[in-house]
C-alpha positions in Angstrom: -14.0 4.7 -7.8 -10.2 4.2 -7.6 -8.8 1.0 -5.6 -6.4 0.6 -3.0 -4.5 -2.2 -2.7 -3.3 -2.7 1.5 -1.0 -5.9 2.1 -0.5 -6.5 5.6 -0.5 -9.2 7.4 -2.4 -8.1 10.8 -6.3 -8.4 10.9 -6.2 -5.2 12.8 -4.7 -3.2 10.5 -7.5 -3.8 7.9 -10.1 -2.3 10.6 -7.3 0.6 10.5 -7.5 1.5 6.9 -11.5 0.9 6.6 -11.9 3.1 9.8 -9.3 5.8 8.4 -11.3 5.4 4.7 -14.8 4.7 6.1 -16.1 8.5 4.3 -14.4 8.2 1.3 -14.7 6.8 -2.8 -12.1 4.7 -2.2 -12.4 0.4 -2.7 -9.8 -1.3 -0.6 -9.0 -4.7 -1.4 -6.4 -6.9 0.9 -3.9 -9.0 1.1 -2.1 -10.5 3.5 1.4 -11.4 2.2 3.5 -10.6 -0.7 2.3 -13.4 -2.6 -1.4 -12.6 -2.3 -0.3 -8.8 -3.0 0.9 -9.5 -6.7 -2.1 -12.2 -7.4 -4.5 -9.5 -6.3 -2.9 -7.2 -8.1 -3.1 -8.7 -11.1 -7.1 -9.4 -10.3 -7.9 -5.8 -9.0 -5.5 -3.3 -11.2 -5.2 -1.0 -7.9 -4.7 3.1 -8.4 -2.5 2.8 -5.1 -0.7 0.1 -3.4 0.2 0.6 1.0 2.8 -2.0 1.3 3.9 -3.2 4.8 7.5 -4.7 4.5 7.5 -7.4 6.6 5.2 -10.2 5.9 5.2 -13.9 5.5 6.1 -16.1 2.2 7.4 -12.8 0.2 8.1 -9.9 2.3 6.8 -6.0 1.4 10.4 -5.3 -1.1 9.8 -8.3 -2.7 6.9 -8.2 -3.6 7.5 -4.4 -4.5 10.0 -5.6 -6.8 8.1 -8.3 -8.4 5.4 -5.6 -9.4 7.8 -3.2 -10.4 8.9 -5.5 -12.6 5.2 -5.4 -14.6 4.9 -3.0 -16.7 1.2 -2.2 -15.5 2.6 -1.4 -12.4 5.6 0.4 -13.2 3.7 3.9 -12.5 1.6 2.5 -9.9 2.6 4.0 -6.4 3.7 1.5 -3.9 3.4 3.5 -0.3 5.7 1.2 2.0 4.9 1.3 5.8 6.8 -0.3 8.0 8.4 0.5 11.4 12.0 -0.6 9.9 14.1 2.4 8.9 14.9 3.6 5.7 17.7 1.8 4.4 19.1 0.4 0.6 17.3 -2.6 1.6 13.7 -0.6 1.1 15.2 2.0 -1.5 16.4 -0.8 -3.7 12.9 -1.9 -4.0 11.7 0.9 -6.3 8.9 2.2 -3.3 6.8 5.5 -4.3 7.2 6.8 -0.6 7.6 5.2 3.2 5.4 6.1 6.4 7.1 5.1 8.9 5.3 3.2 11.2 2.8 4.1 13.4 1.3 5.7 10.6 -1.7 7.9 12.3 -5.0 8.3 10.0 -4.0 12.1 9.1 -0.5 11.0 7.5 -2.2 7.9 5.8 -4.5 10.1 3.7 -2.3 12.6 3.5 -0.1 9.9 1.4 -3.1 8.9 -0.6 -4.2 12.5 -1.7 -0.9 13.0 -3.1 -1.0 9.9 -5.3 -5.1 9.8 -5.8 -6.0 13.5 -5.6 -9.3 15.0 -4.9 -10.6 11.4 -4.2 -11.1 12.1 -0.2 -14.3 12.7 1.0 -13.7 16.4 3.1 -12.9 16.1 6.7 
């Protein structure tokens, strides 16, 4: 079963993702900031990483950077999703892709599927 790693900081984004992944082999583990991201990253080894950019203590880039800088998560995609453009701020981070925000279920696991194909249960 492959993991994915979502850091946001709004409880109601977690129902999001678990409602959007309720059918699939997926394991979703959470955060809530940038620097719960990289320590449960380190604990959980995640296939796939959705990244919001702004949160508390380290924000999304940050944190994306920090990661990047691992090698075990050099090759990991990092999806960022924020409702801030795309700008050198977020490309400088090393980000695999960005959904901009709102992200609707459809795009979300469209996003996964290219990163952790054949894994979605069939709609």
């Amino acid at each position: 079963m492959k993991t994915i790693l979502v850091v946001d900081d709004h409880s109601f984004v977690k129902a999001f993702y678990v409602l959007a992944f309720k059918n699939d082999p997926y394991r979703l583990v959470f955060a809530y900031d940038g620097e719960e991201a990289l320590a449960q990253a380190d604990k959980e080894n995640p296939d796939l990483i959705v990244m919001d950019v702004n949160l508390p203590r380290l924000d999304g880039v940050l944190a994306t950077k920090a990661l990047r800088a691992r090698p075990k998560f050099r090759q990991v995609p990092i999806l960022a999703v924020s409702a801030r453009p795309w700008d050198e701020y977020l490309q400088s981070a090393g980000f695999t892709e960005y959904l901009k925000k709102p992200v609707s279920v459809s795009q979300l696991r469209e996003a996964v599927l290219r990163y952790i194909p054949g894994q979605a249960a069939k709609a």
